[in-house]
Every structure is written in C-alpha cells, then in structure tokens.
N, C-alpha and C positions, 0 to 999 in steps of 0.2 A: 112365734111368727113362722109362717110356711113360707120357706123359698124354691124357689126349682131347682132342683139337683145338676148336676151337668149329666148330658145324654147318653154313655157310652157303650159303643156297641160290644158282643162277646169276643169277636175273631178282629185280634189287633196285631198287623206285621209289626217285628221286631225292629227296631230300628237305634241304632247310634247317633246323637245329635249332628254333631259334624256331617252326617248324611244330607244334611242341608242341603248343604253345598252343590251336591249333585241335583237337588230337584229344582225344574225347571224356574219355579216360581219358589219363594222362599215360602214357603207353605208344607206343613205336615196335616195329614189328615188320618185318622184311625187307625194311630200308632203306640206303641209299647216303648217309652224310652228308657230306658237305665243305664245306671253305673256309668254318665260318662261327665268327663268335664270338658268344661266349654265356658272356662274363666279367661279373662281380660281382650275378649272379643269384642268387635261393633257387628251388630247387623243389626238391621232397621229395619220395621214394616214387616217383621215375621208374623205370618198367621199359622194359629192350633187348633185344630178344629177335631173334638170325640178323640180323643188322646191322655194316655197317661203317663205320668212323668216320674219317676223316682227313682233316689240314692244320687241326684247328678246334681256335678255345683256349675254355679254359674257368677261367682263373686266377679263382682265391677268388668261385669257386659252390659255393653251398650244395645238395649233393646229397645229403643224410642219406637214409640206410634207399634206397638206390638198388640197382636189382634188375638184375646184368645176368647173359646167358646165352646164349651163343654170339655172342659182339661181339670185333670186333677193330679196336682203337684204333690208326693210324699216325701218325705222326709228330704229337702232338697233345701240347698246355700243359695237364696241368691241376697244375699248380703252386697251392699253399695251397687245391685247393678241399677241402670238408670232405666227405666219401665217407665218415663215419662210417655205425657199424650197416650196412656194403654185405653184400648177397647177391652173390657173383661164382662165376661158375661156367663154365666153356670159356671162356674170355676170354686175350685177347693184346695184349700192351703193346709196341708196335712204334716204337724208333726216339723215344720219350715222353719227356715231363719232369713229374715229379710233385714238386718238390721242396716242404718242407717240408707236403705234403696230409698229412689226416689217415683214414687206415682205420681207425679205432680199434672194439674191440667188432663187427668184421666175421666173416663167413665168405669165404674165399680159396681154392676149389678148382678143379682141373684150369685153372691158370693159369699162360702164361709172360710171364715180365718180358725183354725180350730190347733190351739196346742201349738203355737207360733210365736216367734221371738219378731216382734215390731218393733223393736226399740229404736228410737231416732228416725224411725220411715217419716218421709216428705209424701204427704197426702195435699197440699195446698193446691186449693182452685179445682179441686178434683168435684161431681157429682156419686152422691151414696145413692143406690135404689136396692130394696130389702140383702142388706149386708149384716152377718152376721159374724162378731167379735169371739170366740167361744174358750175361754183361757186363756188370752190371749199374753204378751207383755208389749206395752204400748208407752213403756217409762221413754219420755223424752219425745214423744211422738209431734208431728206436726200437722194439726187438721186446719190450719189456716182458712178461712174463707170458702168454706165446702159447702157444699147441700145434703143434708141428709135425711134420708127419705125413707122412712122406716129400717130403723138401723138400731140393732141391738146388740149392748157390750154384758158379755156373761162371766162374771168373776176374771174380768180383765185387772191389770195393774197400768193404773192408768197416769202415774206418776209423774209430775211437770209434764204431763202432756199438753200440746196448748189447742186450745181450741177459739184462738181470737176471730173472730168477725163469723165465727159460725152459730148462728141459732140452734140451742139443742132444745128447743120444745117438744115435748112428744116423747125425748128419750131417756133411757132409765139407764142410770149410771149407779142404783142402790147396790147392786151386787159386786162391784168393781172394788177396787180401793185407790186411795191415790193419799199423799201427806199432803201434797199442792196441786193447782191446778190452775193453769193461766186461762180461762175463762170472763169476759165482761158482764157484770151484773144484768145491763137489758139481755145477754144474748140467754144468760138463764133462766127466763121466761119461760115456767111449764117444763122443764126439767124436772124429772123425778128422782130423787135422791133419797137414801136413809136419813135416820135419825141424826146417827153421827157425822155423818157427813152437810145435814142443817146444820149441826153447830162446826164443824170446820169453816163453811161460808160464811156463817154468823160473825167467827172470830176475822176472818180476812175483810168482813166488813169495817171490823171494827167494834163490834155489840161487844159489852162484856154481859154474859151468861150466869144467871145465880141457881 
C-alpha cells in the first residue's frame, strides 16, 4: 500500500522544544528539533507542521487535540503522554516508544508506525485512513471501536491486542503474530489471516482440529 510520506522541506531552523513557549501561537513550523526534554508538561492544541523531531522525550505530556502534518518523530519517548483528540496526518514514527500513550478519539492518516514500541497504546474511537504498522509491538494494544480504512500491520506482535467492536475486513493480520487476541467473531468478517493463525481462531472457537 502507497501512502504519502510527510512534506519536508531542506532549510530547517534549529529549534529547542521549550521554544514554544515563545511563539506566538503554540505552533512550530519548518523546524529541526532535538535532544530536548519536554516530559510531565500540559499544553494543548500544539500544531507541527514540515518538522522534524528526534532524540526528545516527551513521557506523560499532556498534548490533547495536538495537530500534526508532515512531522517525523525519530527515535523519541513519548510513552503515557496523552495525544488524545490528535489530528495526525503524513506523519512518521521512527524507531519511537509510545508505550501505554493515549490517541483516543483521534484522526490517524497517511501514517507509518515503523520499528515502534505500542504497547498498551489507547487507539479507541480513533479513525485509520491508509496507516501503516511496520514491526511494530502492539502487545496489549487497544483498538476499541476504530475504523480502519486501509491499514496494514507488517510483522507486528500483536499480542492481547483487542480489537473489540472494530471490523477488520479488508485487513491482513497473516504476517503479525499474536498467542491471543480479543477480537468478536462477526467483526472477523473478511479478515485475512495465515494458516496457523485459522487454527488459533479455530481452537478460541472451540473446533477441535484433527
């Protein structure tokens, strides 16, 4: 699947996160950020727009309704921060750990997750539009009630991930792995799966296999 990349331009001012704070509107645009931390913050309503982000943590900041668009995060903590209500759109998660953050009630498109620690992220109520999973770890994830709209997981671990009240028609989950998966039978309608992963389903039905 082809997604659009995020835009970025070559000539990016250098910038410190905390620089925020000085700009008028809490808005970065065509910037180089690194090396900084900017953990157990609130601010709300930040927009990123042709920006790149790496080596900076950002564990349990409050970044609700945060706007980003064509940014690319490298190797960057934002583990437990709350990125509820996000706009994300060309965006790239490189090499990241978002463990237990919350996207909840997000929009998530033309995104890839590549070489990223998901584990226990809160995705519920969120929309997918061509999002890409790429190694991802996703043990314990939460996709509650999502829409997913051309979304493909690539040799993810997808382990008690739950994906209750979401329809995954359409998507292919054969390259992944998982022991369990909380999943309701109507929503695995059109699901594509491996061999061994039919008989994992098989056996949660209940079928015994000869």
């Amino acid at each position: 699947m082809k997604i659009d990349v995020p835009k970025i331009p070559e000539n990016l001012s250098d910038k410190r996160f905390t620089d925020i704070f000085y700009e008028e509107d809490l808005e970065f645009e065509m910037c180089m950020i690194s090396d900084s931390d900017f953990n157990n913050e609130v601010l709300h309503r930040v927009r990123l727009y042709k920006t790149v982000i790496k080596n900076c943590n950002f564990t349990n900041t409050d970044f609700k309704r945060i706007d980003l668009t064509d940014v690319v995060f490298k190797n960057c903590d934002l583990s437990n921060a709350d990125l509820s209500n996000a706009s994300i759109n060309r965006v790239e998660f490189i090499n990241c750990k978002l463990l237990g953050s919350n996207l909840t009630e997000s929009y998530i498109g033309n995104t890839r997750f590549k070489d990223s620690i998901l584990d226990m992220v809160m995705f519920g109520n969120s929309k997918f539009e061509k999002v890409i999973f790429d190694n991802a770890e996703l043990e314990g994830a939460d996709l509650y009630d999502c829409k997913l709209k051309k979304v493909e997981f690539l040799s993810c671990n997808l382990n008690d991930a739950s994906f209750d009240g979401t329809p995954l028609k359409g998507i292919d989950l054969s390259s992944s792995h998982f022991d369990s998966l909380i999943v309701s039978i109507e929503n695995l309608k059109g699901c594509i799966v491996s061999t061994s992963q039919a008989i994992q389903f098989a056996s949660l039905l209940g079928l015994k296999i000869r």
